[in-house]
C-alpha positions in Angstrom: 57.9 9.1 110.2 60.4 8.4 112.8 63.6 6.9 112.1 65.4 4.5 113.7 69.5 3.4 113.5 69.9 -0.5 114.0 73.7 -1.2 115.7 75.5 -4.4 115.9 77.2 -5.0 118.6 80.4 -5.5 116.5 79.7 -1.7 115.7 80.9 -0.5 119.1 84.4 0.6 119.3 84.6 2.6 122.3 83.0 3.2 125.5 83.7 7.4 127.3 83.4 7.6 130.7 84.1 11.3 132.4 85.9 12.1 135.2 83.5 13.7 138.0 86.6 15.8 139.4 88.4 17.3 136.5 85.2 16.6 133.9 88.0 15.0 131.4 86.6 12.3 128.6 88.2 9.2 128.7 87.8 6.8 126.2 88.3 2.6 126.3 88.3 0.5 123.8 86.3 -2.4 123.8 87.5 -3.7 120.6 91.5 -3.8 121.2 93.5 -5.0 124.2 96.7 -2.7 122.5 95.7 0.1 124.7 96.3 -1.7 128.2 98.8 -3.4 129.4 98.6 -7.6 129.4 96.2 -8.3 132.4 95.1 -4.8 133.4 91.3 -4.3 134.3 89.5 -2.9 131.1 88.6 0.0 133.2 90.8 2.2 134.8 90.6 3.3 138.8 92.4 6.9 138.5 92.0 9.4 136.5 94.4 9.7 133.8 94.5 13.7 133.5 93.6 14.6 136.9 94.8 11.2 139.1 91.3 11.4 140.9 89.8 7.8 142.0 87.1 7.2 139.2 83.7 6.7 141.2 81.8 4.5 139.3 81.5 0.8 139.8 84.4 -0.8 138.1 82.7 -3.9 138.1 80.2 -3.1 135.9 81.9 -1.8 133.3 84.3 -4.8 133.0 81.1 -7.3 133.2 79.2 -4.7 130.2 82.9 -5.3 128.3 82.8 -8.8 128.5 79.2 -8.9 127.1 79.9 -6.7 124.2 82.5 -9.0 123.5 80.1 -11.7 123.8 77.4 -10.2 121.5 80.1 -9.0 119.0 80.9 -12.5 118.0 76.8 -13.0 116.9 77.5 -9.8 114.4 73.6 -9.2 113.2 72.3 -11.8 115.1 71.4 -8.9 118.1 71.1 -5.5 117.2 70.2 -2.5 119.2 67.2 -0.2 117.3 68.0 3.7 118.8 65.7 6.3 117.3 67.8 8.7 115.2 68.2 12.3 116.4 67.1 14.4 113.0 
């Protein structure tokens, strides 16, 4: 029987994004605002280790903030079914 984990929205804490120069994890928080400054993007340009320009489109990772943000405020009302890894 395959199993499945059901996620609310609400659940997500954090998204990781990895630096393609210096491989380093860095983690945002979609939850809290304390970990940027008042009116900062949600997602950083540079690299925070390394200083690299981050390549990946900015845009779209402040657009999927503001919808988990969004869909967080419906708790169970939409879910997310992933299979569970055994």
């Amino acid at each position: 029987m395959e199993k499945h984990l059901l996620l609310s929205f609400d659940d997500f804490e954090f998204i990781v994004i990895t630096c393609s120069h210096c491989h380093s994890k860095i983690q945002l928080a979609l939850k809290s605002e304390l970990y940027r400054p008042a009116g900062a993007p949600f997602a950083p340009t540079h690299c925070s280790i390394c200083g690299a320009h981050i390549d990946l489109s900015l845009e779209l990772l402040e657009r999927f903030h503001s919808i988990c943000q969004a869909l967080a405020k419906l708790k169970e009302k939409v879910t997310l079914q992933v299979r569970a890894v055994d």
